[in-house]
C-alpha positions as CSV (number, residue, x, y, z in Angstrom):
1,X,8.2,-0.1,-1.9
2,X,5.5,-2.8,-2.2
3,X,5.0,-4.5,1.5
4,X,4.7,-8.6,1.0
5,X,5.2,-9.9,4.6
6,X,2.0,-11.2,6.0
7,X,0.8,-14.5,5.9
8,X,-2.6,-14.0,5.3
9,X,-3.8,-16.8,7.5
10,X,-7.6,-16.1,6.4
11,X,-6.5,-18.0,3.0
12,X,-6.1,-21.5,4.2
13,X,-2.6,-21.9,3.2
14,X,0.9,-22.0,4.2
15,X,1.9,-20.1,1.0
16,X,2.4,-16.3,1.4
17,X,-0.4,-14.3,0.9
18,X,1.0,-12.0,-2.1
19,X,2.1,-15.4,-3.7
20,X,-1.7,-16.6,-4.4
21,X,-2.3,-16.4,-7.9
22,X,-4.8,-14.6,-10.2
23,X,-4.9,-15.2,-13.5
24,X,-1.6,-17.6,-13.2
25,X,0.1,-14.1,-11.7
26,X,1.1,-14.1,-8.1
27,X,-1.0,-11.1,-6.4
28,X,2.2,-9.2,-5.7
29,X,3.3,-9.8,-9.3
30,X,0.4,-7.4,-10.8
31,X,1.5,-4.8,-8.8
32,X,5.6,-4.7,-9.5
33,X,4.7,-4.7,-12.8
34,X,2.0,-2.2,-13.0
35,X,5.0,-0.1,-10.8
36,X,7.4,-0.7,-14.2
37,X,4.6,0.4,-16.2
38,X,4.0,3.3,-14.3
39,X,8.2,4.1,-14.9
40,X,9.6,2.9,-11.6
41,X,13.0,2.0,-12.0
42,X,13.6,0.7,-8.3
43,X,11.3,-1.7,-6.5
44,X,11.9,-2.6,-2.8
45,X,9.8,-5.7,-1.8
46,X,9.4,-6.3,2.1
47,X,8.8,-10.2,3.0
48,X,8.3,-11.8,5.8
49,X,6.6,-14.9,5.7
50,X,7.6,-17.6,3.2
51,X,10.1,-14.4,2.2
52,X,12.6,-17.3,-0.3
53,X,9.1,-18.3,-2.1
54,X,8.9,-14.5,-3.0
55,X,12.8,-13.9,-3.6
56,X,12.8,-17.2,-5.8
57,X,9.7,-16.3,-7.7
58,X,11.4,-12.1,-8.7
59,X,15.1,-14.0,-9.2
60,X,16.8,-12.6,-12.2
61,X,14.8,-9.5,-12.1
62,X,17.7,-6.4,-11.7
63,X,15.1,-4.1,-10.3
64,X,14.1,-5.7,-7.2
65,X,15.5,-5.5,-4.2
66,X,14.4,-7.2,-0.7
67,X,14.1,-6.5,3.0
68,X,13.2,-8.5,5.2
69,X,10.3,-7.5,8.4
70,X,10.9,-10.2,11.1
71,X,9.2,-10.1,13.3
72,X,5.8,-8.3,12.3
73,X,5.0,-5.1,13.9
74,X,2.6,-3.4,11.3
75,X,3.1,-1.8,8.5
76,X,5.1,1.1,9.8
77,X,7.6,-1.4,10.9
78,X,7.5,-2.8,7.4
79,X,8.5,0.7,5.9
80,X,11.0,1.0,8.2
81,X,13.1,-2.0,7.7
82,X,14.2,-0.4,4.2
83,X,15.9,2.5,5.9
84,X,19.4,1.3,5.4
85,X,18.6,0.7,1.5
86,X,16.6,4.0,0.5
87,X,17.7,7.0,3.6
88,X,20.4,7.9,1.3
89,X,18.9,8.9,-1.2
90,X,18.3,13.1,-1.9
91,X,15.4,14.1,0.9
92,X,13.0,15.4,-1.8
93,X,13.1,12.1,-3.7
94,X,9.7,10.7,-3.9
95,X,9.1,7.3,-2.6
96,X,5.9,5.2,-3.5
97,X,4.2,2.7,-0.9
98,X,1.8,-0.1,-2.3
99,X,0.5,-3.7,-0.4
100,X,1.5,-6.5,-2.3
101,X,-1.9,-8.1,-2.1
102,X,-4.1,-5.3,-4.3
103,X,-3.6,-6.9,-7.3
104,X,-6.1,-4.9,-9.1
105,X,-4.3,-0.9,-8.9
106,X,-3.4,0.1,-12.5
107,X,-0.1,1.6,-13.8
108,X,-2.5,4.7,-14.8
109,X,-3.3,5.4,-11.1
110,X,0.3,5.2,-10.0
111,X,1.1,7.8,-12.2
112,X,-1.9,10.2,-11.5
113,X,-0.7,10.1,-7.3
114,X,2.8,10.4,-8.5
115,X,1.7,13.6,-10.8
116,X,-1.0,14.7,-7.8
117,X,2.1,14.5,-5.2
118,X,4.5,16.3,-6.7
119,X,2.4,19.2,-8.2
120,X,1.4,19.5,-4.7
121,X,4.9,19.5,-3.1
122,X,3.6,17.7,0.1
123,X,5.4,16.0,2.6
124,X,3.6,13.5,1.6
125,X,-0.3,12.0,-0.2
126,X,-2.4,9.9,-0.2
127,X,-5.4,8.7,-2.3
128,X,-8.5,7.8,-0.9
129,X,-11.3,6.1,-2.7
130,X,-15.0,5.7,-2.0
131,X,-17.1,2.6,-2.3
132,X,-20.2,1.5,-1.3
133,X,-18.7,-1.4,1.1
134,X,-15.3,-0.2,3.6
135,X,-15.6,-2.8,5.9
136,X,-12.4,-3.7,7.0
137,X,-10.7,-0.8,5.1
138,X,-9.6,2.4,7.4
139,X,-11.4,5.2,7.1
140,X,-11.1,9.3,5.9
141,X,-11.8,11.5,9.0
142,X,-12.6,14.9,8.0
143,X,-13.3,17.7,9.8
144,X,-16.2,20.1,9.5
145,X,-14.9,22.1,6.6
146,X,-14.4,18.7,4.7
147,X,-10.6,19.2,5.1
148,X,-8.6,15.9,6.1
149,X,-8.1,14.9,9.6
150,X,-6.9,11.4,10.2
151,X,-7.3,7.5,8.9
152,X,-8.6,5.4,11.8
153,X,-8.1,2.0,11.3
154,X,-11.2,-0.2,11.1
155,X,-10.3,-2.5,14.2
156,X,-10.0,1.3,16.2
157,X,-13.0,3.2,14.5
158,X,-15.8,3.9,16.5
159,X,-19.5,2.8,15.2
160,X,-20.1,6.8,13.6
161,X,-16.1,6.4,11.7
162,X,-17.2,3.0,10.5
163,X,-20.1,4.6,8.1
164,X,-17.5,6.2,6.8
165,X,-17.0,5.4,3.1
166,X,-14.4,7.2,2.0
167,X,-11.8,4.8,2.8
168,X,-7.9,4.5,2.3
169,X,-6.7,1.6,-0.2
170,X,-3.0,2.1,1.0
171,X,-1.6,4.2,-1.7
172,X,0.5,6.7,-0.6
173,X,3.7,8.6,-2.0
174,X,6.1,10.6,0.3
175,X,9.1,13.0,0.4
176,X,12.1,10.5,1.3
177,X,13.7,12.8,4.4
178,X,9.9,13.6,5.8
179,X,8.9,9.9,5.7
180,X,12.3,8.3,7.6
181,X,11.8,11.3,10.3
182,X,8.3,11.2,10.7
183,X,8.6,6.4,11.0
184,X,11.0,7.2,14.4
185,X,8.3,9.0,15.9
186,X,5.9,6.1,15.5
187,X,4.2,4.4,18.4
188,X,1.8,1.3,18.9
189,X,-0.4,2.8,21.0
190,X,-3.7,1.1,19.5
191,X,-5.8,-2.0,19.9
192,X,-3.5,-4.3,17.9
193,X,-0.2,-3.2,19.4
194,X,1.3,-2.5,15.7
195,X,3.2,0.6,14.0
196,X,0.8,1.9,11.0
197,X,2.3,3.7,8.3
198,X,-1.0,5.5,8.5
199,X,-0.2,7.5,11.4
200,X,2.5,9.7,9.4
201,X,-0.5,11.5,8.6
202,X,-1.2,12.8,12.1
203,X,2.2,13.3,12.8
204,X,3.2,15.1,9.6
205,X,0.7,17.7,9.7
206,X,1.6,18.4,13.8
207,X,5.0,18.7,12.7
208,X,4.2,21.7,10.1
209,X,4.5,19.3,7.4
210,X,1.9,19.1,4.6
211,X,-0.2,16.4,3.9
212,X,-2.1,16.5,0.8
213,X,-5.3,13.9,0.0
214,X,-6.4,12.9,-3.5
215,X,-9.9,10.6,-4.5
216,X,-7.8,9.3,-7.0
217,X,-8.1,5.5,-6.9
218,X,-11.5,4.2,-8.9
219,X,-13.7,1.9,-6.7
220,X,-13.2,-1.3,-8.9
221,X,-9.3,-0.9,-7.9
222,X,-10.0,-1.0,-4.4
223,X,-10.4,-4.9,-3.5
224,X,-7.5,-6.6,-1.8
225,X,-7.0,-9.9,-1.1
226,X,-7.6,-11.5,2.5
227,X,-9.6,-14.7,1.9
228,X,-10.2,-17.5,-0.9
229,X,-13.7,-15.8,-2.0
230,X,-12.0,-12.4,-2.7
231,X,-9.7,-13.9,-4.8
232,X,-11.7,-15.2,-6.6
233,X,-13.5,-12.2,-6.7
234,X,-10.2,-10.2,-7.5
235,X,-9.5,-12.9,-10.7
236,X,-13.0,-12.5,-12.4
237,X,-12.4,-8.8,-12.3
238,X,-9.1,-9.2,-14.3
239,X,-10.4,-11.4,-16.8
240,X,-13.3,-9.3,-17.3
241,X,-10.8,-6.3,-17.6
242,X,-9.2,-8.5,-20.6
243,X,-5.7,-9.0,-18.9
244,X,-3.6,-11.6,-19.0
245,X,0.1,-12.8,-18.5
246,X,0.8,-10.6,-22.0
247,X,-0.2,-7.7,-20.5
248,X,2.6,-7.4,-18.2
249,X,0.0,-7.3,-15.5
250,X,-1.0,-3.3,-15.9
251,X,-4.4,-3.5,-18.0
């Protein structure tokens, strides 16, 4: 499931924000098709703003499928609006959550969370990274033992949390049944009045479930896209990286 709602009003444009390009690729392009390369038979794309730019740009592709997140609540809420397509399936079936603007993630990193998850057998993981700049990116809260206690969100961390650099870059993977049980429990009690998918990892754990945490994304995959300099930051990192509309958008 790759969330491709927002609108991304720090770009200057009325276009979607997943639908700026790098390297003549939309942004959300680079990451369906490092999801193929990383052997995903069925993506779910959520849209939201501009959602027939996105749906015209993926026509003809069979492994696609939309939902649409109107209004906006947060990324929770985004998750959630594909209930009716993917609650059926078995509840141990492993479902994958990207953002549709992080253009840089590799097929290779898809496939070492994917591996990481189900080695683990966790109600669900996620990969954190570390980098030398996280502003803007939630934060890793660990506790004294170093074991994994929460994400805060940067809007919500307090001045010690934001000095935090072990960030999360929104990868996570999760057991189907856990993850649709765990989204009805959300709640939007915090500053911006939004359901974050990153709160499953509070409630999980206080449910009994297990949550397991991997430093398995690379610090060049971490950028995402918000404003015009980042992608332009985003696309001399791909052309240094030698890909190109060839590669199918996974180098």
């Amino acid at each position: 499931m790759i969330l491709a709602a927002g609108k991304g009003t720090r770009m200057g444009s009325d276009l979607p924000k997943v639908m700026h390009q790098a390297l003549g690729r939309p942004l959300v392009e680079w990451v369906v098709n490092a999801c193929v390369a990383a052997g995903c038979a069925r993506i779910v794309l959520v849209v939201g703003h501009g959602a027939g730019i996105v749906q015209a740009h993926f026509a003809g592709r069979a492994e696609i499928e939309f939902v649409t997140q109107q209004p906006q609540l947060g990324t929770g809420h985004a998750v959630d609006q594909a209930r009716h397509l993917l609650a059926g399936q078995p509840a141990g079936q492993d479902i994958l959550v990207l953002c549709g603007d992080g253009p840089l993630i590799r097929a290779s990193t898809i496939t070492a969370l994917l591996s990481a998850h189900r080695s683990s057998g966790a109600a669900a993981t996620l990969a954190t990274s570390v980098i030398p700049d996280a502003d803007g990116y939630g934060r890793i809260v660990r506790d004294d033992k170093g074991d994994f206690s929460r994400i805060v969100e940067h809007k919500d961390a307090s001045a010690a949390e934001r000095a935090i650099r072990e960030i999360n870059p929104s990868y996570y993977c999760f057991q189907s049944g856990d993850l649709w049980t765990s989204l009805a429990r959300l709640d939007n009690a915090n500053s911006q009045r939004e359901y974050y998918i990153t709160d499953l990892f509070r409630l999980l754990p206080a449910s009994g479930r297990r949550v397991h945490v991997v430093d398995a994304v690379p610090p060049e995959e971490v950028l995402s896209v918000n404003t015009p300099q980042q992608l332009a930051e985003v696309e001399s990192i791909l052309r240094a990286r030698g890909a190109s509309l060839v590669s199918g958008g996974a180098a």
